[in-house]
C-alpha positions as CSV (number, residue, x, y, z in Angstrom):
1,X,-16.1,7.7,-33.3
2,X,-16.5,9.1,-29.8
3,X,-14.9,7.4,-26.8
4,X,-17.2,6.7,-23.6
5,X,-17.1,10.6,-21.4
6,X,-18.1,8.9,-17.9
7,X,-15.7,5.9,-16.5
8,X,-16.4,4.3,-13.0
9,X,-13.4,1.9,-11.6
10,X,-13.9,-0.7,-8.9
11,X,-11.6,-1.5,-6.7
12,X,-10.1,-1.5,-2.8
13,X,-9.8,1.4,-1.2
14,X,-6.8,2.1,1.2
15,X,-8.3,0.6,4.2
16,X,-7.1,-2.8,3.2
17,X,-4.3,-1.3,1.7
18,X,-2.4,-3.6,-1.5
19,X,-0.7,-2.9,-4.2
20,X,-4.3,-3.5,-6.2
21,X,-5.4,-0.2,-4.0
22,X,-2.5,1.2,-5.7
23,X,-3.1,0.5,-9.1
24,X,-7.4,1.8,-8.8
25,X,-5.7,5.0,-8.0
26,X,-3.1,5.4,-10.5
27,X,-5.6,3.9,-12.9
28,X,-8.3,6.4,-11.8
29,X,-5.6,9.7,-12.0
30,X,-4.3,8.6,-15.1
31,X,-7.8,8.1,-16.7
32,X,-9.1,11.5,-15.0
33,X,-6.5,13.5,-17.8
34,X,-8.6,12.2,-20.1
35,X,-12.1,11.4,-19.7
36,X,-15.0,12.3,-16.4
37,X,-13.7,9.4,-13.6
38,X,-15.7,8.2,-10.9
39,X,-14.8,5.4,-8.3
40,X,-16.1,2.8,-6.4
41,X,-14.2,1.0,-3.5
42,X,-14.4,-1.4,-1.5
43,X,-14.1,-0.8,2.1
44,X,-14.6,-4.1,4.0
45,X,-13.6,-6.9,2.6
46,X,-13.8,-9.5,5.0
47,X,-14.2,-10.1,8.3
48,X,-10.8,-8.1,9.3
49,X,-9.6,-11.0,11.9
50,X,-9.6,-13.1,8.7
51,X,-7.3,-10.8,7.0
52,X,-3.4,-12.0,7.0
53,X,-2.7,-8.1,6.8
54,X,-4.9,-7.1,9.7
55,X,-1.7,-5.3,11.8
56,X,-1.6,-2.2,9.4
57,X,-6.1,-2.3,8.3
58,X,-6.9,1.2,8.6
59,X,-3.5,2.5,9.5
60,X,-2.9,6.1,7.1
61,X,0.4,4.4,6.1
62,X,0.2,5.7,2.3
63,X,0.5,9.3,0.7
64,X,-1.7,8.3,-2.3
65,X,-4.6,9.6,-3.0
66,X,-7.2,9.7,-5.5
67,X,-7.3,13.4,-7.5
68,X,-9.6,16.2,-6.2
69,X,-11.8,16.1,-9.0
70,X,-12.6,12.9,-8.7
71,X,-16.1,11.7,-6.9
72,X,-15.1,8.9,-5.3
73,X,-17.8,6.5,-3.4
74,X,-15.4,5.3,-0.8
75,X,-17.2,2.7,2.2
76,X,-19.2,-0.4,0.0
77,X,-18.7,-3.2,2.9
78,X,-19.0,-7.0,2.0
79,X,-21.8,-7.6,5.0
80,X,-23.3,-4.1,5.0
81,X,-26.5,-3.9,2.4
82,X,-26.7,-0.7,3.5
83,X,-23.4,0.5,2.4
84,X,-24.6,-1.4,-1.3
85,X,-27.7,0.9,-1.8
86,X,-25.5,3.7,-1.7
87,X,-23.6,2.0,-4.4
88,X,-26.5,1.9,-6.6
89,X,-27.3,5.5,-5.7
90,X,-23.8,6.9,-6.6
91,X,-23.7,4.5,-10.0
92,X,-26.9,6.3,-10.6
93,X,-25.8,9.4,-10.3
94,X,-22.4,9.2,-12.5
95,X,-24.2,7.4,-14.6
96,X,-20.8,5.8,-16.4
97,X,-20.9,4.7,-19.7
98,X,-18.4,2.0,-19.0
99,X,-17.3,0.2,-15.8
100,X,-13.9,-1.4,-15.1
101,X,-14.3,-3.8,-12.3
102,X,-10.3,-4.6,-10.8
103,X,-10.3,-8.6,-10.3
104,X,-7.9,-10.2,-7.7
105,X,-10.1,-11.8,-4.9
106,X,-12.8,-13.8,-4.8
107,X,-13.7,-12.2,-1.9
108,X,-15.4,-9.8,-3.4
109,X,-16.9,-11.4,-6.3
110,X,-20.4,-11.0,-4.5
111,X,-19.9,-7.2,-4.3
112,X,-19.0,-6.8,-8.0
113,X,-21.7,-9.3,-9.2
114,X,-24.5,-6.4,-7.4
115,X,-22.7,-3.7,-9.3
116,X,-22.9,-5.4,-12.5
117,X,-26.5,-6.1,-11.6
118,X,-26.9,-2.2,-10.5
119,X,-25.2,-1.3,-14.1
120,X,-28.4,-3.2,-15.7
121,X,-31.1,-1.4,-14.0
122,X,-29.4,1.9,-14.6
123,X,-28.2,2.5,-17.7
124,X,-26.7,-0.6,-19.2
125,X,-22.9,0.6,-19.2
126,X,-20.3,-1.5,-20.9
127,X,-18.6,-3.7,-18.2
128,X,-14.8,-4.4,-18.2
129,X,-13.2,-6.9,-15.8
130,X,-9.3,-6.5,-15.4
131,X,-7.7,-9.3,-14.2
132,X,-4.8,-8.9,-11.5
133,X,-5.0,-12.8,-10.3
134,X,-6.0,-15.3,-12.8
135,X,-6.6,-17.7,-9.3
136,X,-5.5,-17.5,-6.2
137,X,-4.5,-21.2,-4.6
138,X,-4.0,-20.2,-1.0
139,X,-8.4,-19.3,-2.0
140,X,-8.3,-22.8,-4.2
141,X,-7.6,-24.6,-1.6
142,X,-10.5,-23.8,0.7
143,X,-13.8,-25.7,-0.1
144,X,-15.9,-23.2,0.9
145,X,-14.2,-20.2,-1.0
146,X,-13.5,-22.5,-3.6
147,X,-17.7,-23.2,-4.3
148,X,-18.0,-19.4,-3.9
149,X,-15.5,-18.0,-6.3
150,X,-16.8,-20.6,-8.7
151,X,-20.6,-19.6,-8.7
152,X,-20.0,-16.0,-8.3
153,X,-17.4,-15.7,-10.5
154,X,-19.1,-17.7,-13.1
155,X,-22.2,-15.3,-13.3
156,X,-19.9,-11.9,-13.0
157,X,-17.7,-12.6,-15.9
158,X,-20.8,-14.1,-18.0
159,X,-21.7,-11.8,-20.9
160,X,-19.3,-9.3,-20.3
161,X,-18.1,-6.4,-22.8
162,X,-14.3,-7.0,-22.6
163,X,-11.9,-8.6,-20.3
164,X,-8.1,-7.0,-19.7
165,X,-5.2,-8.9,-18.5
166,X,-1.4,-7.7,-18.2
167,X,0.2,-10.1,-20.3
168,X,-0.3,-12.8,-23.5
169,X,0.8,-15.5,-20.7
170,X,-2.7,-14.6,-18.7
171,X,-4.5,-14.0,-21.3
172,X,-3.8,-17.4,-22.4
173,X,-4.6,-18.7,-18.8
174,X,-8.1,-16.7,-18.3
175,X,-9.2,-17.8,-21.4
176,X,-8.7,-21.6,-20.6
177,X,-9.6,-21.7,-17.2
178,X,-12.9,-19.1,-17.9
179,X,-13.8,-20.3,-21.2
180,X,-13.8,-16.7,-22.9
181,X,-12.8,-16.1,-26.5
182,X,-10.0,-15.0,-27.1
183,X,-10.6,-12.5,-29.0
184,X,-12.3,-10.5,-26.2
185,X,-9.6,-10.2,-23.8
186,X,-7.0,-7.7,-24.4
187,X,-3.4,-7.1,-23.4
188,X,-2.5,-3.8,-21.3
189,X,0.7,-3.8,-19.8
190,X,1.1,-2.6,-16.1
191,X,1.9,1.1,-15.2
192,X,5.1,1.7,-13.4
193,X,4.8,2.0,-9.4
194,X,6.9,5.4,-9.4
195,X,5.3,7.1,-7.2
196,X,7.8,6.3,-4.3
197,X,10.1,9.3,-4.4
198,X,13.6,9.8,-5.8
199,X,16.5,7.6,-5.3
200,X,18.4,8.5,-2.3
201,X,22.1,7.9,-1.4
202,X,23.1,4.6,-1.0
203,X,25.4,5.3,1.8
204,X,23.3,7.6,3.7
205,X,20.5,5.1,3.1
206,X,22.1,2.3,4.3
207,X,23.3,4.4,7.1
208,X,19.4,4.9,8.3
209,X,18.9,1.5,8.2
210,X,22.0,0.4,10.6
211,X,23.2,-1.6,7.7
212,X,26.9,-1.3,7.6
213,X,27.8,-4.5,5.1
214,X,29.3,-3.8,1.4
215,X,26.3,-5.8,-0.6
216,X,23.1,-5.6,0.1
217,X,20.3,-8.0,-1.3
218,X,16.5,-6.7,-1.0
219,X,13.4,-9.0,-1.2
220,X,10.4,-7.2,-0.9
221,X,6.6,-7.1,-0.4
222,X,4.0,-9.4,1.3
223,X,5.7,-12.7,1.9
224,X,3.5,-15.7,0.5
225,X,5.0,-19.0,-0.2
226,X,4.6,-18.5,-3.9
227,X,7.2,-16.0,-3.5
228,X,10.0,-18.4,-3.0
229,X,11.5,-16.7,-0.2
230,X,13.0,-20.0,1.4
231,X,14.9,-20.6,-2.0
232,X,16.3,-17.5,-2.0
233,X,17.5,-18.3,1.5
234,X,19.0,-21.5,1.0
235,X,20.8,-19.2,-1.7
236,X,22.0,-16.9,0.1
237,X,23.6,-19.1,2.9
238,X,25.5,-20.8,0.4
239,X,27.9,-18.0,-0.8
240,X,31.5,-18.2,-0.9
241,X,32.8,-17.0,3.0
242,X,34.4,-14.2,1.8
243,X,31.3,-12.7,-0.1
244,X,28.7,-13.2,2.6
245,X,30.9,-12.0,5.1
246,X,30.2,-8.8,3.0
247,X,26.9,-9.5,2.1
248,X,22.9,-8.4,4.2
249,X,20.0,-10.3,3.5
250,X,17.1,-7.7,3.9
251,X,13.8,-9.4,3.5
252,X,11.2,-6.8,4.2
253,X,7.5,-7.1,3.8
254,X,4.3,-8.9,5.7
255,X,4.8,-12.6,6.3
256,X,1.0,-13.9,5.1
257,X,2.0,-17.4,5.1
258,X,4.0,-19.9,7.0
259,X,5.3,-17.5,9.6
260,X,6.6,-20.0,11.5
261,X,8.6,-21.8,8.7
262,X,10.3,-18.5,7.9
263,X,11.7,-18.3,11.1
264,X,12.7,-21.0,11.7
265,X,14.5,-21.7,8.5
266,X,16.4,-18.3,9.4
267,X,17.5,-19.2,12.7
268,X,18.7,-22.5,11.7
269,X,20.7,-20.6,8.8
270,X,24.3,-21.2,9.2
271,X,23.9,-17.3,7.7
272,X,21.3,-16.0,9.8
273,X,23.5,-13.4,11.3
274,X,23.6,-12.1,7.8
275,X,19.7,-12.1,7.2
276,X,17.7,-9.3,8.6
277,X,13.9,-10.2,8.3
278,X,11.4,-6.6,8.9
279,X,8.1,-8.6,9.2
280,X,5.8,-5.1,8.7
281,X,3.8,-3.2,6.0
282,X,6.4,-0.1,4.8
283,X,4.8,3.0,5.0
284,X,5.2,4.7,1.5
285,X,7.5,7.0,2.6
286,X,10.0,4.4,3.5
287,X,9.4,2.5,0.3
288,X,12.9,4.3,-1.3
289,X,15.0,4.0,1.8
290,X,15.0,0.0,0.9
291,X,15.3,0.2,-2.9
292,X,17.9,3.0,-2.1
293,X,20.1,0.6,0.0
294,X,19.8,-2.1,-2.1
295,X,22.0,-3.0,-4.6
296,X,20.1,-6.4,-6.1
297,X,16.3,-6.8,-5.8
298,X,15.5,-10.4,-5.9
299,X,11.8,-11.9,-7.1
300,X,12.3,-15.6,-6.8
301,X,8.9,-16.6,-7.5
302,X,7.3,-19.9,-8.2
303,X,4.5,-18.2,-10.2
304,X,3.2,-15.0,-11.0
305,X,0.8,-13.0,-13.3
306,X,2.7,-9.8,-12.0
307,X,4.6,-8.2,-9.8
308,X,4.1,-4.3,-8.3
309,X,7.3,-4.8,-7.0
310,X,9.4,-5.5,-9.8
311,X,7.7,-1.8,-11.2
312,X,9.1,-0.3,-7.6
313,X,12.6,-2.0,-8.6
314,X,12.6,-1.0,-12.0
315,X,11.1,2.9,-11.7
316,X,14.2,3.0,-9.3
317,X,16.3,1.8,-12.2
318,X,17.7,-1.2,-9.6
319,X,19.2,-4.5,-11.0
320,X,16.3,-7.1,-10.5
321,X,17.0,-11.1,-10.3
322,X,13.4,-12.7,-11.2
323,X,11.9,-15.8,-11.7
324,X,11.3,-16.6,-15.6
325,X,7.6,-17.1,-14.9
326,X,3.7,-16.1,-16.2
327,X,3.5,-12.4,-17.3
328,X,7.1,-11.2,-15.5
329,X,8.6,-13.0,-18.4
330,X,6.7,-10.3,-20.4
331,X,6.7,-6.6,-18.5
332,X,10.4,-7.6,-17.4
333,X,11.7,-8.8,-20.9
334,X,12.0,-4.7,-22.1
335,X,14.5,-3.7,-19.2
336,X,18.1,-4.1,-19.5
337,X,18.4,-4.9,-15.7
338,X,16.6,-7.7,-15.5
339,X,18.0,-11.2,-14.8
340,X,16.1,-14.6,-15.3
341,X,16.0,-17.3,-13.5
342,X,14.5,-20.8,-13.5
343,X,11.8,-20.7,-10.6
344,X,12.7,-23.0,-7.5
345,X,16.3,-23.5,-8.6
346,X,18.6,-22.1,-5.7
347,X,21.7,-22.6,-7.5
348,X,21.2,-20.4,-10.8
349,X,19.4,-17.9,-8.1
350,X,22.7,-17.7,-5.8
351,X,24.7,-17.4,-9.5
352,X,22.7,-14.6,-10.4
353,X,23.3,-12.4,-7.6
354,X,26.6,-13.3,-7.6
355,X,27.4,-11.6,-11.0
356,X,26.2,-9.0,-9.5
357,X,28.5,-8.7,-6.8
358,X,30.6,-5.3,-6.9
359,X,29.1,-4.1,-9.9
360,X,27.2,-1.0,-9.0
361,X,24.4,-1.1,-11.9
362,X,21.7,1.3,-12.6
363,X,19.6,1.0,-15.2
364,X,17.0,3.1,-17.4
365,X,13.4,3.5,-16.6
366,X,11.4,1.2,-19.0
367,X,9.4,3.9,-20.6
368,X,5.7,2.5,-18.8
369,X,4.1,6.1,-17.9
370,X,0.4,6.0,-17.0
371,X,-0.3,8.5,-19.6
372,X,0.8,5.7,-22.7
373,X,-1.0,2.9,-20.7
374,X,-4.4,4.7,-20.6
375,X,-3.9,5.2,-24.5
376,X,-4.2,1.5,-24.6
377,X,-7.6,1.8,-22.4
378,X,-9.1,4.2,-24.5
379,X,-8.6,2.1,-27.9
380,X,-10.3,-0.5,-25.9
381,X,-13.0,1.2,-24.6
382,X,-13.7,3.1,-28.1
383,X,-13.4,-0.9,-29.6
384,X,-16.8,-2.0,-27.3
């Protein structure tokens, strides 16, 4: 039986630049080895001002970039119906045979709900939705976008083809919380983030970064308060003398949420001379200078479906202390360097990243390559 030729993906292009922007490309250069590609992103999202992000929206601060061959339909705009004609126009044109719609907002559940609509006055393509986000609760807890996401979401993901998610864990969770069978949603694990560069040398790393301590403990990526970044804090201050005397604190990334909290819980640290907070997007070509310098990567989160950082740490074959929660319990269970923890609990966090005091680890690269991971697409898309 023939696979599908003509693919279109949905997702955010690189003005609102996220680790979801990230994945539609790798998705779409991945699939592009295989099968005709096309793309569809979303430009605006929201009103920019609204965005917790909005210091790097536009900026050119990442090397990726979709393949040549690949016609790409790069401006539809959440308030602009002009911008969603030529939507319809392109879809027309590439006339896919199967449409994978990236899920991780509710933001922009209106934008995909007109493309499934477009899909059914064109050509009646199957329609996959990946799931990135089972919910968002910062989004749950607004009334407004609460009522939205329910009625929009509830007629985009009716009467769908297939749904995807990156572990049993969310599987388990859309299927509850959406009411879809089972049976229709289907486990692809996440691609690697290794498109960073090679690991540099420590020292000379380190060196570029004014660090000049012996251990050197990276968090990294937007800072939410799922994250558990104030745990890993209270961790950190509580070291022997002698060890954090040694020790840096590098917490680099965004802060989206509780900005003030943050900093105040640093400068009341009784370790705050050893915490270095760089409150900024990284440009991608300062992505390895961090994971470079580090010699722990630490993910204490109080919930996840997935984490693109964890694939940085790991493609750089880094030692990675992480929450034992959702699907990281999953992509993180295959690689030798990862350490569990119990979410929330500062003690067995600080324990953790004490073993790995001195130790100088590197591990192997869990074998995730794009190529295998669109194998997995393909079955799917053959299945519907």
């Amino acid at each position: 039986m023939e696979t599908s030729r003509n693919i279109c993906i949905v997702g955010p292009s690189k003005r609102f630049l996220s680790g979801i922007s990230y994945y539609t490309i790798r998705l779409a250069n991945a699939m592009a080895q295989e099968k005709n590609v096309s793309v569809i992103c979303f430009r605006q999202l929201l009103p920019t001002f609204l965005f917790p992000g909005k210091s790097h929206v536009g900026k050119d601060i990442s090397s990726l970039n979709f393949s040549s061959g690949i016609p790409v339909f790069d401006g539809m705009d959440y308030n602009n119906p002009l911008t969603w004609v030529r939507a319809y126009n392109f879809m027309k044109e590439q006339e896919p045979d199967v449409v994978i719609l990236q899920w991780w907002t509710s933001s922009i559940a209106h934008m995909q709900l007109l493309l499934k609509i477009f899909a059914g006055l064109l050509n009646k393509p199957k329609i996959i939705i990946e799931f990135h986000e089972v919910v968002d609760p910062f989004e749950e807890s607004i009334l407004p976008i609460r009522l939205y996401s329910k009625i929009t979401g509830k007629l985009l993901r009716k009467n769908l083809d297939a749904y995807i998610t990156h572990s049993e864990s969310d599987k388990q969770l859309v299927a509850e919380r959406y009411a879809i069978a089972p049976g229709k949603i289907h486990v692809i694990p996440h691609g690697l983030y290794d498109q960073y560069g090679e690991l540099l040398n420590k020292n000379e790393s380190r060196e570029n970064l004014s660090i000049k301590d012996e251990f050197v403990i990276l968090s990294f990526g937007l800072i939410r308060k799922y994250k558990g970044t104030s745990y890993l804090i209270r961790a950190f201050e509580q070291f022997p003398s002698g060890i954090l005397e040694k020790s840096r604190l590098l917490i680099v990334g965004e802060v989206w949420e509780e900005r003030k909290e943050l900093l105040d819980q640093i400068n009341a640290s009784p370790a705050h001379k050893k915490i270095t907070l760089i409150d900024e997007y990284i440009p991608d070509d300062r992505v390895n200078l961090y994971f470079s310098a580090a010699d722990v990567v630490v993910l204490p989160y109080l919930r996840a479906s997935q984490s693109g950082i964890a694939h940085i740490a790991m493609s750089f074959g880094k030692p990675v202390v992480v929450s034992e929660v959702g699907g990281l319990k999953e992509s993180m269970a295959g690689y030798e360097g990862t350490f569990f923890i119990p979410p929330g609990d500062v003690d067995s966090i600080g324990k953790a990243i004490l073993n790995l005091f001195g130790t100088e680890m590197y591990y192997e690269v869990p074998d995730q390559k794009w190529d295998k991971i669109i194998n997995r697409y393909i079955d799917l898309i053959q299945s519907i």
